[in-house]
N, C-alpha and C positions, 0 to 999 in steps of 0.2 A: 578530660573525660568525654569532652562532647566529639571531640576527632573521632573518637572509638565508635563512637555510638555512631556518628555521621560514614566511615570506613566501611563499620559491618551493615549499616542501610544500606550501602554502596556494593558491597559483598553479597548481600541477599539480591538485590535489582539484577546485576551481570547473572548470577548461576539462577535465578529463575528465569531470565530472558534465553540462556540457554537452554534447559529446560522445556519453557513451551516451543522453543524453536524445534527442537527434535521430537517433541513429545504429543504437542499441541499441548491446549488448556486445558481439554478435558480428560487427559491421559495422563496430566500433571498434578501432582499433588502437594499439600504445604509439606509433608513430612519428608515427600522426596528433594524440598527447595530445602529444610532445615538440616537435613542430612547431608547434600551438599559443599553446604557451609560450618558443617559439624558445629550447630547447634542443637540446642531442644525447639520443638515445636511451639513449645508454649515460651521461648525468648524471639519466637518470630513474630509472635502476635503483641509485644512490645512494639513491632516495627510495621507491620501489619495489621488488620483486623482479621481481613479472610485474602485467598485468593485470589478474588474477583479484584480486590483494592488494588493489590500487588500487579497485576496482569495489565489494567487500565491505567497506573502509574507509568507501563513501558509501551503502553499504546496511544493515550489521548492524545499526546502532543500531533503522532500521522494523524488519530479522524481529524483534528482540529485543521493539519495542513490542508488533507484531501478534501474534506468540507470548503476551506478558501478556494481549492480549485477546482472542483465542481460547481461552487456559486460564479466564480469566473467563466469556467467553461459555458454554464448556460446563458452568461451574457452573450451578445452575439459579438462579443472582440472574439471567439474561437470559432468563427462560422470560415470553413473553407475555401469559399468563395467571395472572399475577404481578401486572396490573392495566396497563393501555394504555399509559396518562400517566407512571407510574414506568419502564417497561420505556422507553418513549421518552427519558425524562430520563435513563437510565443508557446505555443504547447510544449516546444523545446525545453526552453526555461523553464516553464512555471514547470515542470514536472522534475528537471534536474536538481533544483532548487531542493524542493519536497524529497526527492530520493535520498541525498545527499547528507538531508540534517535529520531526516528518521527513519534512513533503511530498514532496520533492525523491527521497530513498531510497523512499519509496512508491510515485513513477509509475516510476522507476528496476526496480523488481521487480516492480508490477504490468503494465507495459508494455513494457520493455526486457533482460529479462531472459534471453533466450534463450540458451544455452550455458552458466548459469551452476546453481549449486543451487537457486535460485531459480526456475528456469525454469516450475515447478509449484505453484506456493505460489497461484496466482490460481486454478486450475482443481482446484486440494482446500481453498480457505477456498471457495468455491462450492460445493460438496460437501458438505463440514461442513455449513454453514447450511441447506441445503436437507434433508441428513439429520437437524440437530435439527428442520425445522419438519413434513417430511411427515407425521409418526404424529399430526398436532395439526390436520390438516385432515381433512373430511369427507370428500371425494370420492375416495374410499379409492382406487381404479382409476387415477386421475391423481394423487396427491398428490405422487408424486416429483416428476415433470413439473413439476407448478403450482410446488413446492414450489425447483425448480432453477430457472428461471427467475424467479422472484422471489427466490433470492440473486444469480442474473448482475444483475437487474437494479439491486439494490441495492451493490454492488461498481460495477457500470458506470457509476453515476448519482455514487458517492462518485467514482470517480477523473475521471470530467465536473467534476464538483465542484473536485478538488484542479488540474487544468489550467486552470481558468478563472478562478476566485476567487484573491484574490490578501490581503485584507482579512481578517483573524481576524472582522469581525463578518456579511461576506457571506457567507465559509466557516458559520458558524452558522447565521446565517440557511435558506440551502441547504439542507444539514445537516440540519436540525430539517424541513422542509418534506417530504426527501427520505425521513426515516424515520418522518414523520406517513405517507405514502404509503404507506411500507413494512408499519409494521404496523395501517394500515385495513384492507389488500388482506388481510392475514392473518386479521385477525378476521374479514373477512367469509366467510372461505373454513373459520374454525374449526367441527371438529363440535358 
């Protein structure tokens, strides 16, 4: 009995995750996860209380990653000038890692998040990253600027990344390309 039970937990998680992926959060509804799964609504909430539970069930595990590497990141072990080649090999990792074991929760909060806690976490880790690199560029007058827009664009390019690739060594590949990019455009731009 408890397989069954543990199955269709398992059945509801996959077709809501699809779900908010196409739909978002707030465009998803319990009755359209219950339908789905051709149950009733009120045998989801056996499994469920609300949406919110279900939603944050396929997402905490990424805040929790991204959380570890944003506390890493504002250590200065990811400070640029730290030296090129290491700085890449470690934001390398730590973000392959993260991609790799909660893709699915990452486009889920990067992309689909609206109405939830989440809803912010893309537009203050863009913030963040651009607040550590401005003071480290030259062009003192633009450095926000420069400095915002080469975090959207390296966020942008990661979650390009995690919709497309599908492959742990094309995800690298990617990856490693996308933050060679990342931090040339930095140095070129260092005072």
């Amino acid at each position: 009995m408890q397989v069954l039970k543990d199955e269709l937990r398992h059945k509801i998680l996959l077709e809501a995750e699809h779900l908010f992926l196409q739909r978002g959060y707030d465009r998803t509804s319990l009755q359209m996860i219950a339908d789905k799964v051709n149950i009733s609504k009120s045998n989801l909430y056996h499994y469920f209380k609300n949406k919110e539970e279900l939603f944050y069930e396929l997402t905490d595990g990424a805040a929790d990653g991204l959380k570890k590497l944003i506390l890493r990141f504002k250590d200065k072990r990811f400070d640029p000038r730290t030296g090129q080649r290491e700085y890449q090999v470690l934001l390398t990792e730590e973000v392959l890692s993260l991609l790799l074991a909660e893709k699915y929760g990452l486009l889920l909060i990067m992309e689909q998040s609206h109405g939830t806690r989440y809803e912010d976490l893309r537009t203050s880790l863009i913030d963040m990253l651009a607040a550590k690199t401005a003071p480290l560029l030259a062009d003192e007058d633009n450095s926000l600027l420069l400095a915002q827009i080469m975090a959207s664009n390296l966020i942008d390019g990661t979650v390009q990344i995690l919709k497309n690739r599908v492959r742990p060594r094309e995800v690298r590949t990617n990856l490693n390309r996308l933050v060679e990019y990342h931090t040339n455009g930095i140095n070129a731009l260092l005072k």
